[in-house]
C-alpha positions in Angstrom: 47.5 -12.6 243.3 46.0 -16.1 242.5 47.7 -18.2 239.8 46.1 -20.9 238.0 46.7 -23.3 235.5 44.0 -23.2 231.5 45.9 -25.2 229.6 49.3 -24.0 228.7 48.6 -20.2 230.0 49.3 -19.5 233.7 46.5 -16.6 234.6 46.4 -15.0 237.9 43.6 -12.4 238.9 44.2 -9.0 240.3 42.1 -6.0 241.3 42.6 -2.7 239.5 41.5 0.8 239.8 39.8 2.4 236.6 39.4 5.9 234.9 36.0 6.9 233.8 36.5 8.5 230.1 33.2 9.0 228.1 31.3 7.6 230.6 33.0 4.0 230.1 35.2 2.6 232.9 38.9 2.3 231.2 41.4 -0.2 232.4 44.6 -0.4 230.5 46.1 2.4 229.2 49.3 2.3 226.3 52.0 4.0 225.6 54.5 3.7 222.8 58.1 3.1 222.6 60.3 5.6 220.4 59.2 5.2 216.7 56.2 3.4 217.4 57.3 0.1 217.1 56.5 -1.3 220.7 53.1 -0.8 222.7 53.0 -2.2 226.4 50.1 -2.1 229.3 49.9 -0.2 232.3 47.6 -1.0 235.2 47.1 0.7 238.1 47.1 -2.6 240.6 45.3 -3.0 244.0 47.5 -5.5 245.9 45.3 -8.4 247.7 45.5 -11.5 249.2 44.0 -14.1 246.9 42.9 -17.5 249.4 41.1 -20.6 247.3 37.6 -21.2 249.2 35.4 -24.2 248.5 37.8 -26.8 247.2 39.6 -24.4 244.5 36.1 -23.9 243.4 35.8 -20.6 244.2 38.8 -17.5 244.6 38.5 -14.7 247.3 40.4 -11.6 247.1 40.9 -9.1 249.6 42.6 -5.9 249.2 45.5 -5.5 252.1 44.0 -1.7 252.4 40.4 -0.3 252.1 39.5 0.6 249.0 38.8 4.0 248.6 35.5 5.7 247.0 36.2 5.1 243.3 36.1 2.2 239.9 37.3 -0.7 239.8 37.6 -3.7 238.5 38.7 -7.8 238.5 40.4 -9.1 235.9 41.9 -12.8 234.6 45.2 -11.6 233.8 47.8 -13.7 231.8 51.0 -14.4 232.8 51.9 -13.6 229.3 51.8 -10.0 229.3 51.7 -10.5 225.4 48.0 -12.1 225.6 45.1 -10.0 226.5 41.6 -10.8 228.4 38.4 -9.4 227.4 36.2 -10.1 230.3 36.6 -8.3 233.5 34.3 -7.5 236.5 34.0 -4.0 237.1 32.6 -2.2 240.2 32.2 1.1 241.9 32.2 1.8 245.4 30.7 5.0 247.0 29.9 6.5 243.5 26.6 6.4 241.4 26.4 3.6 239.3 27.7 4.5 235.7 25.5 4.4 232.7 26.3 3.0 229.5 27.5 5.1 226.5 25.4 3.5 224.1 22.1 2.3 224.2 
């Protein structure tokens, strides 16, 4: 994992296997706590080894293992658990290539 400093949010990136549900790649799933009230992430994490390239202009990450056939996908995550990021990278390897939903 790669931390970073944008502005007064630490982020760090990680690499994280998906589930294919309606023929959309899903990344975070929720569960509640008893009544409701709370709602927290799970991911399903890939550990890597994150090395700056290029001056800190560019981040490579490696996973320690080889990935097996499957989705994944590359996400700017907070170190805020509380905020959430809405872009992500996704990727499959050793699959077909998944089709969107919607048109």
């Amino acid at each position: 994992m790669q931390s970073a400093s944008t502005g007064a949010v630490n982020v760090h990136y990680v690499l994280l296997r998906t589930r294919v549900v309606d023929g959309r790649r899903v990344i975070y799933g929720f569960s509640a706590a008893p009544f409701g009230k709370y709602v927290r992430q799970k991911e399903d994490e890939v550990e890597v080894i994150s090395q700056e390239v290029a001056t800190g202009q560019w981040l490579k990450i490696t996973p320690k293992q080889p990935l097996p056939d499957g989705e994944y996908a590359v996400n700017r995550m907070p170190d805020d658990r509380k905020l959430a990021e809405t872009f992500v990278y996704d990727f499959g390897i050793g699959i077909p290539t998944i089709q969107p939903a919607h048109k």
